[in-house]
Backbone bond lengths (Angstrom), bond angles and torsions (degrees), N, CA, C in turn:
res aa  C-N    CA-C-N  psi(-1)  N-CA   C-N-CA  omega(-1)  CA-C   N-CA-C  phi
1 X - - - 1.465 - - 1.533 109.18 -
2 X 1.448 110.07 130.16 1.559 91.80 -168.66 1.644 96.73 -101.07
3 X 1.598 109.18 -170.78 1.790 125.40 -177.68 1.567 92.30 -15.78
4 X 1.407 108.90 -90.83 1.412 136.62 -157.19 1.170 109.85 -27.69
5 X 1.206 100.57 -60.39 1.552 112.14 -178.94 1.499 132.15 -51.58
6 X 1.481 99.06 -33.58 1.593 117.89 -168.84 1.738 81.13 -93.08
7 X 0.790 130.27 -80.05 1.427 126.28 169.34 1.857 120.60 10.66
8 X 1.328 92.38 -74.43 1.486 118.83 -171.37 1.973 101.14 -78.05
9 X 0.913 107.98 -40.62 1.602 99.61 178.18 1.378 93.80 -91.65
10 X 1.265 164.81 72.24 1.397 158.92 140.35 1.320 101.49 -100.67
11 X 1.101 110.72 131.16 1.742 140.51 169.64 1.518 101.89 -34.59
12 X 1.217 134.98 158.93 1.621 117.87 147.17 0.947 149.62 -90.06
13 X 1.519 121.70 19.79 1.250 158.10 -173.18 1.992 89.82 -99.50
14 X 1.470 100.65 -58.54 1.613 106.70 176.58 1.203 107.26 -53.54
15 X 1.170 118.94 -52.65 1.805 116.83 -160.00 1.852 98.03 -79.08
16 X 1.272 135.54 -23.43 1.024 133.84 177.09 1.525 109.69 -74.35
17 X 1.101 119.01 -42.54 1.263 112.07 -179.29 1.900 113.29 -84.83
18 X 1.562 123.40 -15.82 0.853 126.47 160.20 1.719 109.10 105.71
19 X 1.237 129.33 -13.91 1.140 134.35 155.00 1.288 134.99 -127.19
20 X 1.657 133.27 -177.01 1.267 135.56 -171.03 1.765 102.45 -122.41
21 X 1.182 99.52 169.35 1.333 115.69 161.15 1.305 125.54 -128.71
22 X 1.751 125.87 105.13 1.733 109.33 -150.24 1.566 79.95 -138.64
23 X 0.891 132.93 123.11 1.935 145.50 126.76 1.373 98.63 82.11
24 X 1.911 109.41 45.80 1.745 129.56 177.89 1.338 91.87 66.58
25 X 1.039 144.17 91.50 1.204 145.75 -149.64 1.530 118.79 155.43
26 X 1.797 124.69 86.23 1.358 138.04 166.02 1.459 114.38 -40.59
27 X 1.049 151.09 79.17 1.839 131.01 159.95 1.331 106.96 -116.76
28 X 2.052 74.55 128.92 1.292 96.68 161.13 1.489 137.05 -49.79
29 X 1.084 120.26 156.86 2.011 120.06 -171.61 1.274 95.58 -95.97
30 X 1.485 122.28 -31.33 1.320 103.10 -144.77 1.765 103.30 -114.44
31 X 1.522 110.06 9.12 1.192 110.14 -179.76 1.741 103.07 -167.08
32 X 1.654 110.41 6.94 1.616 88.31 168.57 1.644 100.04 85.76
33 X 1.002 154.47 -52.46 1.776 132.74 -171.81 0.939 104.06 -52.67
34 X 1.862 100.83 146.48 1.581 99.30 -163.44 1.788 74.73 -125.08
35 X 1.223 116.44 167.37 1.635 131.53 -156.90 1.716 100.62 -148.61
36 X 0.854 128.53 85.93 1.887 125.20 179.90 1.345 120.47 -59.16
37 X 1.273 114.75 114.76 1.518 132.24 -175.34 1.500 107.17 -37.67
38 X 1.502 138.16 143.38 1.110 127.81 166.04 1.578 100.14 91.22
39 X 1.308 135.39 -74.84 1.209 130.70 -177.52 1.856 123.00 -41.61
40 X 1.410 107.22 126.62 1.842 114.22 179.99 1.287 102.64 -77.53
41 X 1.241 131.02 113.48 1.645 133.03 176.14 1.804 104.40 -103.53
42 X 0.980 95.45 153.95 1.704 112.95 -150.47 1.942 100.49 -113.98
43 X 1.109 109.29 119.15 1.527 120.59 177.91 1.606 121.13 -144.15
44 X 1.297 110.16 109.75 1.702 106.64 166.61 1.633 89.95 80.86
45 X 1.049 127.41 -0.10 1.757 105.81 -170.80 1.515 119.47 115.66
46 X 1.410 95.58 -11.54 1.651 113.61 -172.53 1.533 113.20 -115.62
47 X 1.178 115.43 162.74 1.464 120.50 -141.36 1.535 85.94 -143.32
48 X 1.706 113.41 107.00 1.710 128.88 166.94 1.625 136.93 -90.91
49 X 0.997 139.44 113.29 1.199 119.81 173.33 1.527 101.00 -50.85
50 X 1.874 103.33 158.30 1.267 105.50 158.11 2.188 136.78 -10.28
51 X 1.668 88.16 -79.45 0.813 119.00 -173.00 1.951 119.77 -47.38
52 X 1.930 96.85 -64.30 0.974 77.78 158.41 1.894 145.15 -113.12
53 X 1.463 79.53 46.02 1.775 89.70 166.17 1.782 117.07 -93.67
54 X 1.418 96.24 -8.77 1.434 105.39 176.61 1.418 109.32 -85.58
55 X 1.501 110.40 -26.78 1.333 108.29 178.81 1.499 105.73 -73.86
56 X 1.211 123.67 -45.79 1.877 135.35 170.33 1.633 95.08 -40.01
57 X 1.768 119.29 -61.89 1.229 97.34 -164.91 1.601 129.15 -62.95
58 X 1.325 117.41 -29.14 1.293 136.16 170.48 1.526 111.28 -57.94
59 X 1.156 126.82 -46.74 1.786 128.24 158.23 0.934 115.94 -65.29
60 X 1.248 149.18 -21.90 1.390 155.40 113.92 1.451 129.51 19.87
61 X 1.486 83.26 -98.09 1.446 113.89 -164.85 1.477 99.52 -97.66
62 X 1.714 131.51 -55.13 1.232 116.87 160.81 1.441 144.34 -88.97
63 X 1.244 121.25 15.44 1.381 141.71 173.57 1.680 101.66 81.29
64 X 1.322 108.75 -62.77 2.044 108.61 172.80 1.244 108.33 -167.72
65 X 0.941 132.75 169.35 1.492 138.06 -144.53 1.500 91.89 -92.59
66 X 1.175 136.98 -21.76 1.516 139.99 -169.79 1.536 97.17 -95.76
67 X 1.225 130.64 -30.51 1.898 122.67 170.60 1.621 96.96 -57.94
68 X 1.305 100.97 -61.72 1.812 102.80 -160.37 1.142 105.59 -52.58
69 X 1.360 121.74 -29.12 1.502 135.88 -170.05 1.670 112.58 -65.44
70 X 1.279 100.69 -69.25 1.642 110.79 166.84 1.382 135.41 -58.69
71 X 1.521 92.72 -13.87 1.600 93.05 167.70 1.486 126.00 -111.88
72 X 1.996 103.30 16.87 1.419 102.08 161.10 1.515 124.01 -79.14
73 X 1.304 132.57 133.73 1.337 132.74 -160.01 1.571 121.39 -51.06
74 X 0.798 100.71 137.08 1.582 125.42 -170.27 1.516 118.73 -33.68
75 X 1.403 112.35 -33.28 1.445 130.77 163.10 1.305 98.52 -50.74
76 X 1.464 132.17 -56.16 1.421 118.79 -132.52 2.227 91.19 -114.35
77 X 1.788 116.38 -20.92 1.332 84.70 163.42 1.704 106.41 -111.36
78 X 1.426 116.81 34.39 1.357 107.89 161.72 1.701 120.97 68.06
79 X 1.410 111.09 15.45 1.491 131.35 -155.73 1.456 97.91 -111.65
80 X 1.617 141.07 169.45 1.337 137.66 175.67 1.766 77.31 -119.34
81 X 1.694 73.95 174.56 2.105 81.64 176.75 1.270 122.17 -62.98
82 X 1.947 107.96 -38.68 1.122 119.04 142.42 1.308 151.76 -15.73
83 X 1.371 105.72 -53.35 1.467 133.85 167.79 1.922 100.90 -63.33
84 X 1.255 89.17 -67.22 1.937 87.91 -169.89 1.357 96.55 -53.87
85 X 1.461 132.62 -52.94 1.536 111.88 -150.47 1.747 104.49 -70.80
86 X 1.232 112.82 -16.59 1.673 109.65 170.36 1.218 116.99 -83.58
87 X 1.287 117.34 -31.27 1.786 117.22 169.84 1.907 91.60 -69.91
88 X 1.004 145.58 -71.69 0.936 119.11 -158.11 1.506 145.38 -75.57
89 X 1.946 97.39 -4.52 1.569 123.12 148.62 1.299 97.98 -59.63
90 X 1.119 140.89 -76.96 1.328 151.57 -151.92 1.735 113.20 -43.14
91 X 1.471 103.24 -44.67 1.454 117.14 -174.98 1.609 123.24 -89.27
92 X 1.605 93.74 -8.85 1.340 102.93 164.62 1.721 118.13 -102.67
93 X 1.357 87.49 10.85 1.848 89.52 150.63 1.657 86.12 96.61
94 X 1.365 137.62 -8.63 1.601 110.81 -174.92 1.267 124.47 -66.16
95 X 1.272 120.82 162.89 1.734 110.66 176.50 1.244 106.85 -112.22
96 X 0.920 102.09 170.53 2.278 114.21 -164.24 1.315 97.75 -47.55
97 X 1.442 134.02 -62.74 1.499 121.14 178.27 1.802 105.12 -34.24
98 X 1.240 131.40 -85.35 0.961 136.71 -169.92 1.674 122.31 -33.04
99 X 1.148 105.27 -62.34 1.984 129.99 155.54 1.702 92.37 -23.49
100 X 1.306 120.37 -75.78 1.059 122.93 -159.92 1.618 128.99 -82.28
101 X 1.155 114.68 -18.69 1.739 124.00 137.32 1.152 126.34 -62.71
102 X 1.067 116.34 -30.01 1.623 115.31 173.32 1.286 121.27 -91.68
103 X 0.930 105.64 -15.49 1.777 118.51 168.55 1.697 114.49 -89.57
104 X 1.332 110.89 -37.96 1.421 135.99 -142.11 1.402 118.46 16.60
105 X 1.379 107.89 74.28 1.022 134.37 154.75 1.902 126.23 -80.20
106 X 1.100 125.20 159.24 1.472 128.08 -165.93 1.835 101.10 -27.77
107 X 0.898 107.84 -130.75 1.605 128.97 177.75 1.864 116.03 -112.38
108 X 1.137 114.69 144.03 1.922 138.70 160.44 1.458 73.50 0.56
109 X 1.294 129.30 -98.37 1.534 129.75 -176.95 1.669 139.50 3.55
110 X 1.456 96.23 -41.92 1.466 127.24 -160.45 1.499 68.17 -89.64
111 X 1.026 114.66 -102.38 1.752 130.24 -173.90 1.355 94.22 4.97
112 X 1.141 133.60 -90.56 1.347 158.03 -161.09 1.410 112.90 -36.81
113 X 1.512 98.59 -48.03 1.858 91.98 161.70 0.884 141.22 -83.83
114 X 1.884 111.56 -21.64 1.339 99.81 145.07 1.644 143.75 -43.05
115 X 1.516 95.07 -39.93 0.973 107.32 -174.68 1.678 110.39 -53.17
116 X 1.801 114.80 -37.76 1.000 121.31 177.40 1.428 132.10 -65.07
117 X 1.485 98.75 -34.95 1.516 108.43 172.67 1.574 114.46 -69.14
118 X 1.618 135.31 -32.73 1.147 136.10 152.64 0.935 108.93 -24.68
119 X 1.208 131.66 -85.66 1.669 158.05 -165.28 1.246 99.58 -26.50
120 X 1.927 106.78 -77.31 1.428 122.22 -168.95 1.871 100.82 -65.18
121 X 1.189 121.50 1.43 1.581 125.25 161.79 1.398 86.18 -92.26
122 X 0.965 142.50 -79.53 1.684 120.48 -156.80 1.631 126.18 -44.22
123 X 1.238 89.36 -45.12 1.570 108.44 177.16 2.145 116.06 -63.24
124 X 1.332 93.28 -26.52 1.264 91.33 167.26 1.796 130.53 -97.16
125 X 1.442 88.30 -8.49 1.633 94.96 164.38 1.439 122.58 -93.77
126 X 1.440 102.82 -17.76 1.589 99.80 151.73 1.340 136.98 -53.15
127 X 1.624 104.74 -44.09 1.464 114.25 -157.52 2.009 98.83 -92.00
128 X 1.756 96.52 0.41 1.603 93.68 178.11 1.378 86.93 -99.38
129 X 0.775 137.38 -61.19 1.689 142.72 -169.11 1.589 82.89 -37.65
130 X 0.975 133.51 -95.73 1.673 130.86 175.91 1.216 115.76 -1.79
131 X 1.097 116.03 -63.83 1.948 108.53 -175.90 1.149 102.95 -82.38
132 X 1.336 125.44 -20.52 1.442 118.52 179.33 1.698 113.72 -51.03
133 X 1.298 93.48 -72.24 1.541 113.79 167.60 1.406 114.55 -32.62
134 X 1.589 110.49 -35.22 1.485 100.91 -155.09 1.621 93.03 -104.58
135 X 1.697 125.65 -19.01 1.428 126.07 176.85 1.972 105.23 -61.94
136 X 1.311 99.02 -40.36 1.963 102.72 165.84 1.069 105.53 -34.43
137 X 0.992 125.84 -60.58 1.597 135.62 -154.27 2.109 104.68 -61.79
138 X 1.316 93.19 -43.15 1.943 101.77 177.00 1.500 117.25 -100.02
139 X 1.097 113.64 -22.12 1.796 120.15 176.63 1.310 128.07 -74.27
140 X 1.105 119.07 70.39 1.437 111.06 -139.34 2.018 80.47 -109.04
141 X 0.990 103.78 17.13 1.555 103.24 171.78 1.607 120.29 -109.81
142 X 1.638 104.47 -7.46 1.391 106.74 178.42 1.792 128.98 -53.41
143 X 0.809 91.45 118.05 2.039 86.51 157.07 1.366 132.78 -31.74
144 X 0.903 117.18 169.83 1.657 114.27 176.24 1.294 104.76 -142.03
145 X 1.621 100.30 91.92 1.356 111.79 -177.69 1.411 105.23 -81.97
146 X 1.929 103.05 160.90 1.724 107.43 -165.21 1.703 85.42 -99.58
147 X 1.228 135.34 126.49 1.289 141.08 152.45 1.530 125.13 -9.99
148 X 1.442 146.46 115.13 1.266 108.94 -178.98 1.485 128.22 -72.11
149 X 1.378 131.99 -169.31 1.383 109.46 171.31 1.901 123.61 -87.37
150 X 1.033 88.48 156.80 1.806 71.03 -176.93 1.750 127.41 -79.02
151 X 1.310 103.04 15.98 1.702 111.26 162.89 1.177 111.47 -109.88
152 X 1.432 128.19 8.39 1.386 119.19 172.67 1.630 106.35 -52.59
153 X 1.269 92.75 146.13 1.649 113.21 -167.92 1.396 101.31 -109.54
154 X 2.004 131.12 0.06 1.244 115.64 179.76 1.532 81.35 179.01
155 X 1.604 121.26 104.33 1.289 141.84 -157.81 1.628 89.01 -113.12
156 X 1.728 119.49 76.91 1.383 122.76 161.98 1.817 136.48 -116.27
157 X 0.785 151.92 -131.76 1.360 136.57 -174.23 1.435 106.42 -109.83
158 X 1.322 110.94 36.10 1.754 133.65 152.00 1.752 121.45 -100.29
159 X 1.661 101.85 -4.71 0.947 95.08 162.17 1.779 121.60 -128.83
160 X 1.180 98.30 40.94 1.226 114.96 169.13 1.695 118.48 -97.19
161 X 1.734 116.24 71.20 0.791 132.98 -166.11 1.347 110.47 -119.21
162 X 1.283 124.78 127.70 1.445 150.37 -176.38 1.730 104.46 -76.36
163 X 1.274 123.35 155.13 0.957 135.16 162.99 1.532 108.66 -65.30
164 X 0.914 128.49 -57.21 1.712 139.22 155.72 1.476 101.78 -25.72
165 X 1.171 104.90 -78.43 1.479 106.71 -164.86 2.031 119.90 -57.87
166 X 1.353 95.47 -23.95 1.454 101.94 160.60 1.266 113.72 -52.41
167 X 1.379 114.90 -73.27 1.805 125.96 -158.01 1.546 104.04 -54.22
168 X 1.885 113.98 -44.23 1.035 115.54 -166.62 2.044 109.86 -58.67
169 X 1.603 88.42 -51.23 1.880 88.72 172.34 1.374 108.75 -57.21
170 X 0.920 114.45 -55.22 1.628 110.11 -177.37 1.694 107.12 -38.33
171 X 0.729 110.36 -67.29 2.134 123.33 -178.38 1.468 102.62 -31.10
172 X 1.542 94.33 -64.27 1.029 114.96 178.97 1.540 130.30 -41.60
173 X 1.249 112.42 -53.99 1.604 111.01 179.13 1.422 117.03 -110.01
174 X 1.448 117.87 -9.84 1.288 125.52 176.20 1.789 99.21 -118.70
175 X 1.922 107.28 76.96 1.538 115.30 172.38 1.495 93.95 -41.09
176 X 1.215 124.82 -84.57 1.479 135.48 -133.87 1.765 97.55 -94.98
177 X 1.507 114.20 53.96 1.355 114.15 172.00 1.314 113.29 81.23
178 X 1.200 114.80 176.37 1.903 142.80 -168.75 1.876 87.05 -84.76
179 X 1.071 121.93 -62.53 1.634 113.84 179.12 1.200 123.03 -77.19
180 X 1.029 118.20 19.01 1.534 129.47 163.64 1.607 114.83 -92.42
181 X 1.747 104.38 -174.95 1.239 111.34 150.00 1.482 139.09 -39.60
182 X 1.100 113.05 146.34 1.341 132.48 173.04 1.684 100.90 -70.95
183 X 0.824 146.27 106.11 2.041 124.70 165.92 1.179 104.53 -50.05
184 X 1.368 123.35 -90.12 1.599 130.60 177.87 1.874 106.11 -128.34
185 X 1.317 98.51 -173.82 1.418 99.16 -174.25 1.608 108.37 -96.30
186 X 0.711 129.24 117.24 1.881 140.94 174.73 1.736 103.86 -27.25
187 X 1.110 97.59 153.71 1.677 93.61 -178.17 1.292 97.58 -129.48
188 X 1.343 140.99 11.96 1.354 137.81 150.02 1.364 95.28 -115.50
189 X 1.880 75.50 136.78 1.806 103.86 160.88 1.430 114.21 -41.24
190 X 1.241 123.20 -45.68 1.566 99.25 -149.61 2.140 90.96 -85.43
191 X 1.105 110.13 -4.28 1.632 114.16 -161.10 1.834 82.16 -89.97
192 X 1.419 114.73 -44.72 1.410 118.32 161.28 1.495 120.29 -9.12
193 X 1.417 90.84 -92.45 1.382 129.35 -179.54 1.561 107.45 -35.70
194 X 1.443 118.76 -52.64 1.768 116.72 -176.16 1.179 105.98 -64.71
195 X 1.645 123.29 -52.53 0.917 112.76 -170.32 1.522 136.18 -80.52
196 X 1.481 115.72 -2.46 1.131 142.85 171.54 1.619 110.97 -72.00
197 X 1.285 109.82 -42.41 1.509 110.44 -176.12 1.697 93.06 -82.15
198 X 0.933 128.54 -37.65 1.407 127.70 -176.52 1.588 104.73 -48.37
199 X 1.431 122.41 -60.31 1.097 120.36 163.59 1.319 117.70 -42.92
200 X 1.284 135.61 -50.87 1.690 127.27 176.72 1.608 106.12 -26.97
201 X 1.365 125.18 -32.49 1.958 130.00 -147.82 1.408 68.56 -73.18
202 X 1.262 155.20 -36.87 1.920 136.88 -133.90 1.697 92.02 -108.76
203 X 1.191 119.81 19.70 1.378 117.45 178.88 1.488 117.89 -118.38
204 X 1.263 152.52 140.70 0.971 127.57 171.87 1.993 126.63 -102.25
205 X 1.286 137.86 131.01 1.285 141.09 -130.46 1.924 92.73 -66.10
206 X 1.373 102.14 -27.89 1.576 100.13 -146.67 1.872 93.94 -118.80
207 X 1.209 98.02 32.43 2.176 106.47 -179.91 1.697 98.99 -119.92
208 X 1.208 96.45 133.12 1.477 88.13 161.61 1.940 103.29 -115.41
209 X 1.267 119.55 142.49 1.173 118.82 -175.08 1.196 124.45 -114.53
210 X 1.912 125.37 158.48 1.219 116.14 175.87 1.710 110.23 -93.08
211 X 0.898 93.39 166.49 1.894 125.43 -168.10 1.557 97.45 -32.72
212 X 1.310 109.43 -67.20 1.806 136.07 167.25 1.294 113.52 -54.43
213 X 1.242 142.51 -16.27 1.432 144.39 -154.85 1.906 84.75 -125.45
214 X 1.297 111.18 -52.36 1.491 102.04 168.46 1.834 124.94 -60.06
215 X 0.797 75.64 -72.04 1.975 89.37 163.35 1.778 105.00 -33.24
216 X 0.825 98.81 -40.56 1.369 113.58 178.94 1.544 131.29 -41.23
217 X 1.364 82.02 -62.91 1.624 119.65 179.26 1.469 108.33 -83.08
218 X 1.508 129.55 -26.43 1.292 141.35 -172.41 1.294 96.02 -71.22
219 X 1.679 124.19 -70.52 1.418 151.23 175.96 1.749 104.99 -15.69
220 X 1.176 88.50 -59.60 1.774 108.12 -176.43 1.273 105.51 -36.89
221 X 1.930 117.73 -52.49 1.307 108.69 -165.49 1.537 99.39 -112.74
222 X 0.875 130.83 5.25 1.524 118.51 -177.86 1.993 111.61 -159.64
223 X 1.107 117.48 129.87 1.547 127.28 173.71 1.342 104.50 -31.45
224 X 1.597 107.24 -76.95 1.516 99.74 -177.83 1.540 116.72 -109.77
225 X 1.228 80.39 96.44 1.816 107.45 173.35 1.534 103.51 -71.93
226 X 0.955 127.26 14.71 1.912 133.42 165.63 1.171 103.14 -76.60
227 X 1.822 125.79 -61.14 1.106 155.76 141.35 1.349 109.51 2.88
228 X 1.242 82.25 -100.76 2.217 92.10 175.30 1.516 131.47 -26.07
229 X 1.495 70.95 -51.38 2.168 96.50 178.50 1.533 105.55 -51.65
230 X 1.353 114.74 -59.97 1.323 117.38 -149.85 1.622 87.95 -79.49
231 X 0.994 117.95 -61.29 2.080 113.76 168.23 1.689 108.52 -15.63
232 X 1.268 113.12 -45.91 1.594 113.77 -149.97 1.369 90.75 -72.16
233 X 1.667 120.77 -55.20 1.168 111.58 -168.57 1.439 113.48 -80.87
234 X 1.367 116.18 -28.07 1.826 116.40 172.89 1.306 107.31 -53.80
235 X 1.966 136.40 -35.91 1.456 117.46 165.53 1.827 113.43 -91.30
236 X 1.014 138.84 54.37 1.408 149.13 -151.80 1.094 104.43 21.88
237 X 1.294 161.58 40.93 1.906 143.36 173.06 1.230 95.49 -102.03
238 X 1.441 148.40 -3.87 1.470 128.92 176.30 2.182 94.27 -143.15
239 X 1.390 82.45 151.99 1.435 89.23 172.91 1.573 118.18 -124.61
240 X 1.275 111.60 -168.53 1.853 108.74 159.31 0.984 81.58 -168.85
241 X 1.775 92.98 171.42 1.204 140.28 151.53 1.456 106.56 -54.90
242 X 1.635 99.46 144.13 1.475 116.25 172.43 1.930 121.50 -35.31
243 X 1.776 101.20 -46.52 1.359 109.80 -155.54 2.008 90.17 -88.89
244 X 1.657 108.71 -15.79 1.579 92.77 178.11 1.803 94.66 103.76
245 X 1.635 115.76 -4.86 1.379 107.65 177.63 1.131 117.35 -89.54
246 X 1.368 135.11 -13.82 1.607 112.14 171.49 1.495 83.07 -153.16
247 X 1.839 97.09 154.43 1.483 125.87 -166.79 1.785 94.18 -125.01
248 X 1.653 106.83 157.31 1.152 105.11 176.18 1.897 76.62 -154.12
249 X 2.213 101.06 173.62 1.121 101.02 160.78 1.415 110.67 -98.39
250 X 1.736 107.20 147.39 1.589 124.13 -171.46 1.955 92.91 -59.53
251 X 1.191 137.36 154.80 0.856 146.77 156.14 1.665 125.92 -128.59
């Protein structure tokens, strides 16, 4: 199961705290490091259990599980910019005076209904989460859609992809397996999209790479790995550097 996946099926107790626990095994949600149960990991001079060195790495590297959170795109937590910059006054403890100078928005007042309209947003993603849960229970005709990834940069009806419809592209353009060749490049987006993340597996979460060392790895599965490259980062799964010298995967 890759990021996304573990991501999107995590409990909310999991996703609040920002990691999993799978087969003695710490991973992170929000970037993939995996941390081995039982093992003392060593920082600054100081000596962590597992557990909470994963919590260190996540304060770390992502400041708190509510930054990474608010700054996944708007498609995917359903928030306006609006929305985030008051959830994230809000969580840094300011009170409506403050919210509302720094915004300069109406008056304490204004604040306040936002504050209300949040709410009555929370309260209604409960009561969908509710039937959601409870439509599982009678739908026994649903699909098994693949999660999108969480750097998608434009979450539209390209990612309305079936578990079916994965394997079949996959077969399809990769004859001789996932570590093989590429055949050719898909000419629909959504055939795109599978096989593009498929390529992410040849990367590793925690490397950042050079230009040539990427190219590299592209080459392997496809002629024009120019192609590929520029795909990876045009649907968010690969990034770079400004100058084009080193690539990593978006997490």
């Amino acid at each position: 199961m890759d990021l996304s996946e573990l991501f999107w099926n995590a409990t909310m107790p999991e996703l609040k705290q920002g990691y999993i626990l799978e087969k003695d095994c710490y991973i992170c949600l929000l970037c993939g490091k995996e941390v081995e149960k039982g093992i003392i990991y060593p920082s600054e001079n100081i000596l962590y259990e597992a557990e909470r060195y994963m919590r260190l790495h996540i304060e770390r590297t992502h400041g708190s599980v509510f930054d990474y959170l608010i700054g996944l795109d708007k498609k995917l937590t359903g928030l306006t910019s609006h929305q985030s910059q008051l959830l994230h006054l809000f969580y840094q403890g300011r009170n409506d005076k403050d919210v509302q100078q720094t915004l300069g928005i109406g008056s304490t007042s204004t604040v306040r209904h936002h504050r209300f309209v949040l709410k009555e947003k929370e309260r209604q993603a409960k009561t969908f989460l509710a039937m959601m849960e409870l439509m599982k229970e009678k739908d026994e005709y649903a699909p098994a859609f693949i999660p999108p990834h969480k750097t998608a940069k434009m979450v539209d009806d390209r990612y309305a992809v079936t578990e079916k419809e994965k394997q079949e592209t996959i077969k399809k353009f990769f004859p001789d397996g996932t570590t093989g060749r590429l055949e050719k490049f898909p000419p629909k987006e959504k055939q795109r999209l599978i096989v593009l993340r498929e390529l992410t597996k040849r990367f590793d979460n925690e490397v950042t790479y050079s230009e040539q060392e990427t190219n590299y790895i592209l080459e392997e599965v496809y002629e024009d790995y120019v192609l590929i490259r520029r795909y990876l980062i045009e649907y968010g799964l690969l990034d770079r550097t400004s100058d084009g010298s080193q690539y990593w995967l978006k997490s």
